[in-house]
C-alpha positions in Angstrom: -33.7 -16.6 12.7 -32.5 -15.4 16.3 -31.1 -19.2 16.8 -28.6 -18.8 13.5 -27.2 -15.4 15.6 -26.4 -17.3 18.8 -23.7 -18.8 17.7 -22.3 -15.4 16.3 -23.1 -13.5 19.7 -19.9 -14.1 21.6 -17.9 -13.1 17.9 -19.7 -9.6 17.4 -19.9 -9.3 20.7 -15.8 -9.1 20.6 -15.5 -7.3 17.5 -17.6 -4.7 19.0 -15.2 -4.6 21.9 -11.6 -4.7 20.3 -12.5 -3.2 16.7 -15.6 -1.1 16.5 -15.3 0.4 19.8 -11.9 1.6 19.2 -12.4 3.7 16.0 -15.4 5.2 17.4 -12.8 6.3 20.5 -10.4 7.1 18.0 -13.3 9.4 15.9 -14.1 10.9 19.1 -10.4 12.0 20.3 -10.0 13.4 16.6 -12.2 16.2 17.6 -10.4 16.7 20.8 -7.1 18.0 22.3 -6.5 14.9 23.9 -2.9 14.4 24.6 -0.4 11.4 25.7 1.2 14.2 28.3 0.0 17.1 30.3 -3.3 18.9 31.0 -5.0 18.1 28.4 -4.5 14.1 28.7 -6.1 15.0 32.0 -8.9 17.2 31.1 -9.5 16.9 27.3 -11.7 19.0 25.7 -13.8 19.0 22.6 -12.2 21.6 20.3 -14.6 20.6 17.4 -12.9 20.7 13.7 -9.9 22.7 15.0 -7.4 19.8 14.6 -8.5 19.6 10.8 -8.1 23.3 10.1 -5.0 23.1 11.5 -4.0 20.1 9.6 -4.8 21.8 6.6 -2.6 24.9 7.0 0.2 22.5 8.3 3.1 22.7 6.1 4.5 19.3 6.8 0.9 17.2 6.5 0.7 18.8 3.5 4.1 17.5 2.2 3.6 14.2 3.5 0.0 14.0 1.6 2.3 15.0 -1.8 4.6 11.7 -0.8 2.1 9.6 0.2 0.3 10.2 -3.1 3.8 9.8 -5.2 4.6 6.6 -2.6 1.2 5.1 -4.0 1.3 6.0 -7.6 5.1 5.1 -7.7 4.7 1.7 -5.6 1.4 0.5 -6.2 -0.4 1.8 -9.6 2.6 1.9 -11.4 5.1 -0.7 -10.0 3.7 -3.5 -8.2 0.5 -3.2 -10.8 3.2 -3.1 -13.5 5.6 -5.7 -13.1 3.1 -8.2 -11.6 1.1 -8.3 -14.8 4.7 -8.8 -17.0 5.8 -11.3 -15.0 2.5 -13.1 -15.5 2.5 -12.9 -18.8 6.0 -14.0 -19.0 5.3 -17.2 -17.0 2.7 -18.3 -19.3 3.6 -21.3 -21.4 6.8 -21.9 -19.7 7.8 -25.1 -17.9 6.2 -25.9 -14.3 10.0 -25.5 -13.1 10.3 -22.3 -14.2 7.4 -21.0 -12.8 8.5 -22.3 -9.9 11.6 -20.5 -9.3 10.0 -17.6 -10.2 7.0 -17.9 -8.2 9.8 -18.9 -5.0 12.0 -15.5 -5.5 9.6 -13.5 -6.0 6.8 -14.6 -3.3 10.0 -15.1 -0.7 10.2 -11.5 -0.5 6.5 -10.8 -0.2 6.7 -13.0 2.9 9.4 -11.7 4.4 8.7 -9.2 7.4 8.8 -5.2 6.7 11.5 -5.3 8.8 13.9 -7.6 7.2 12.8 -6.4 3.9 13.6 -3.1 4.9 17.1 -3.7 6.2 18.0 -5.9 3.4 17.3 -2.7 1.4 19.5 -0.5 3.7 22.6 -3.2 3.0 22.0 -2.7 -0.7 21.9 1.2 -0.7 24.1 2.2 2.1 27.0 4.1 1.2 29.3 0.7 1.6 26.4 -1.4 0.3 26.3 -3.8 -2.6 24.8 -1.4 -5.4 27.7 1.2 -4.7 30.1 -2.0 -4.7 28.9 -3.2 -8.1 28.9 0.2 -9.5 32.4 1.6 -8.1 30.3 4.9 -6.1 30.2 6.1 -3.0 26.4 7.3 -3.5 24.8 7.6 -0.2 21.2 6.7 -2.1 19.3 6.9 1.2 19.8 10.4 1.3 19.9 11.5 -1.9 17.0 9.5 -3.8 15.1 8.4 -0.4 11.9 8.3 -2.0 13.1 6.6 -5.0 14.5 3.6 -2.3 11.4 3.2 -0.5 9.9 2.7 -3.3 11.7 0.5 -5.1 11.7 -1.0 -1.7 7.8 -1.4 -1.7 7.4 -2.6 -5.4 10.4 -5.3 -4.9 8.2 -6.7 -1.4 5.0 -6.6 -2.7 4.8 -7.3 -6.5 4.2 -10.9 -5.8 0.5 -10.6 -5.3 0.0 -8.6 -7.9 1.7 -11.6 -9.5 -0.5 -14.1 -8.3 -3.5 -12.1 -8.8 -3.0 -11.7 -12.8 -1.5 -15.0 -12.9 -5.2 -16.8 -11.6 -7.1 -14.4 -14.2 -4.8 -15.2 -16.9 -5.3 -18.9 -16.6 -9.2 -18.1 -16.9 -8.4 -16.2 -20.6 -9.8 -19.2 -23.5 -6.6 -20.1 -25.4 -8.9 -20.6 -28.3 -9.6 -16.3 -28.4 -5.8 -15.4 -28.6 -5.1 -18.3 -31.1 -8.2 -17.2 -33.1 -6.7 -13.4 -32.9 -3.3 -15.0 -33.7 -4.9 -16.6 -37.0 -6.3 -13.4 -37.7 -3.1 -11.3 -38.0 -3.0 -10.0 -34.8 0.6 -9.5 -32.9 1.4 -9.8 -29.7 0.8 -6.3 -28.4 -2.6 -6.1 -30.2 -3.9 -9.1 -28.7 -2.8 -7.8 -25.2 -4.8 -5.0 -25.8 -7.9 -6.3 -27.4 -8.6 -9.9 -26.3 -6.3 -10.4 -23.3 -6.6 -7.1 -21.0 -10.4 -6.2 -21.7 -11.3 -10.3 -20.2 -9.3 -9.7 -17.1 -10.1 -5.6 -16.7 -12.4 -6.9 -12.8 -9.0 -8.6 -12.0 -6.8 -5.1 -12.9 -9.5 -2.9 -10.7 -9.1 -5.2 -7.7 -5.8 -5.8 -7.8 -5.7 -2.0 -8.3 -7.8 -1.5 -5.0 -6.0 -3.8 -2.8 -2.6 -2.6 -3.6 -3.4 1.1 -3.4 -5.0 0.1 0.0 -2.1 -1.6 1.6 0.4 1.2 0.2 -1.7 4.0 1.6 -1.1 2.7 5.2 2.3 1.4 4.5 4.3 2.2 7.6 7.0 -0.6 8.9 9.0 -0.4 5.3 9.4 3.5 5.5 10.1 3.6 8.8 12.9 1.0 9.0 14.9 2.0 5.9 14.6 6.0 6.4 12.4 7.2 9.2 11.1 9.6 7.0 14.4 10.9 6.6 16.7 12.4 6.1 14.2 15.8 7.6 10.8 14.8 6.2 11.6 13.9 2.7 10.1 10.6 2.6 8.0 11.1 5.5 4.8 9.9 4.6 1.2 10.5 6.1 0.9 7.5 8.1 5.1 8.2 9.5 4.1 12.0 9.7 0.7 10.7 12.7 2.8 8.5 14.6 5.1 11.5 14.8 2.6 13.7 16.3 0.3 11.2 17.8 3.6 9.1 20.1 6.5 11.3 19.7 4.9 14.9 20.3 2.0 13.3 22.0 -0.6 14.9 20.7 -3.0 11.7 19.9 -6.5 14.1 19.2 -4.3 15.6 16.3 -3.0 12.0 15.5 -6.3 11.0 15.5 -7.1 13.5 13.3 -4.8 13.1 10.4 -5.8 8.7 11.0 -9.4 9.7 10.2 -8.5 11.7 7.0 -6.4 8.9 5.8 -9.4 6.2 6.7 -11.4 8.6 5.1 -9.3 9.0 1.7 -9.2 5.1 1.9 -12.6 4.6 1.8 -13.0 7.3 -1.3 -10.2 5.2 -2.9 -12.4 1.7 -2.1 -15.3 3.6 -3.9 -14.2 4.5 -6.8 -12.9 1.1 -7.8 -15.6 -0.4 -6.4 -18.2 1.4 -8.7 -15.2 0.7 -11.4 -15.8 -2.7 -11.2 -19.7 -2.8 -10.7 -19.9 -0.6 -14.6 -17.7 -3.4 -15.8 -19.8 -6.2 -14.5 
């Protein structure tokens, strides 16, 4: 048995090293008032549960949990969820060219770097952009709907693996169950609901958990189109700990808010996970 684990030695061995060993630092520092700058980054002390209390009764991590939890719901659950399953269903039957376009616009913009997505976003919105050019305005949308933008943003870059997730279950669906419900009277919508959503419901529940997932830390999109702006109105949790953690240097408190936001991950993870293990 000790054989088979030499060969994974020098791997855990790096894991430990550049993964493990970090979030244990980074647990650590949470409960400190370690700093970037100053005495503290000198001579940090442990301060125990302080930086959570204070989180807690901070005004601005409290609105930046409220977006976060509208940027997830808005983005993932809702949007990318949403219109990856009705573009699925959409592509079913048609001709291998058309799901090829499709599957080419739509996956081009999942690969295409936060960045770029982000400022191709920012052309389209901008006060001279295209959508106020179409439309005849001189809307500056960025400021005045910025959490509507990001996330429109977010649901336009990432509904392609939603796509591709629903499009793999629904190839697994039997033809001969939706014909049979078909020969039995039943429309469209009611064999959507009763034959073709209950035999892909452990597809819905991951897709569901991987999307929220990646949302929840979602950083590069927000940052690029708004900063969080304009003031924190689409600051989100993850924008709102880089703020204090590299901007006000304060990287226990940073730390702090990370851990709360692995921590509502993992709570997240669970609950799908034991979704899917009452379906199965």
């Amino acid at each position: 048995m000790r054989r088979w684990l030499l060969p994974l030695g020098p791997a855990l061995v790096l894991l430990g090293l550049f993964m493990v060993g970090p979030i244990l630092w980074s647990v650590y520092i949470a409960f400190t008032n370690e700093t970037l700058t100053g005495s503290a980054s000198v001579d940090s002390q442990f301060i125990g549960t302080a930086n959570f209390v204070r989180m807690f009764g901070d005004e601005n991590f409290l609105n930046s949990f409220l977006l976060t939890f509208v940027f997830v719901i808005g983005s993932a659950v809702i949007g990318q969820n949403t219109l990856g399953l009705i573009i699925a269903l959409l592509q079913r039957g048609r001709s291998r060219t058309t799901r090829g376009v499709v599957n080419g616009v739509v996956i081009g913009a999942w690969v295409m770097p936060e960045v770029v997505a982000a400022l191709c976003w920012f052309s389209f919105l901008s006060e001279d952009g295209t959508l106020n050019t179409v439309l005849g305005l001189e809307q500056e949308w960025l400021y005045t709907a910025p959490m509507l933008a990001v996330v429109l943003a977010n649901v336009w870059r990432g509904t392609a693996f939603s796509m591709l997730v629903y499009s793999a279950a629904l190839s697994e669906v039997p033809r001969d169950l939706t014909e049979a419900a078909a020969v039995d009277g039943a429309g469209a919508w009611q064999r959507l609901a009763h034959v073709t959503l209950p035999l892909i419901r452990r597809s819905i529940l991951a897709n569901l958990m991987l999307i929220t997932l990646q949302t929840l830390a979602s950083f590069g999109l927000i940052y690029t189109l708004t900063g969080g702006g304009p003031g924190n109105d689409s600051q989100t949790t993850p924008l709102y700990m880089y703020e204090q953690a590299f901007k006000y240097f304060e990287i226990g408190y940073g730390s702090a808010i990370a851990l709360v936001l692995l921590v509502i991950g993992a709570l997240f993870s669970l609950v799908y996970l034991r979704l899917i293990r009452v379906e199965e």
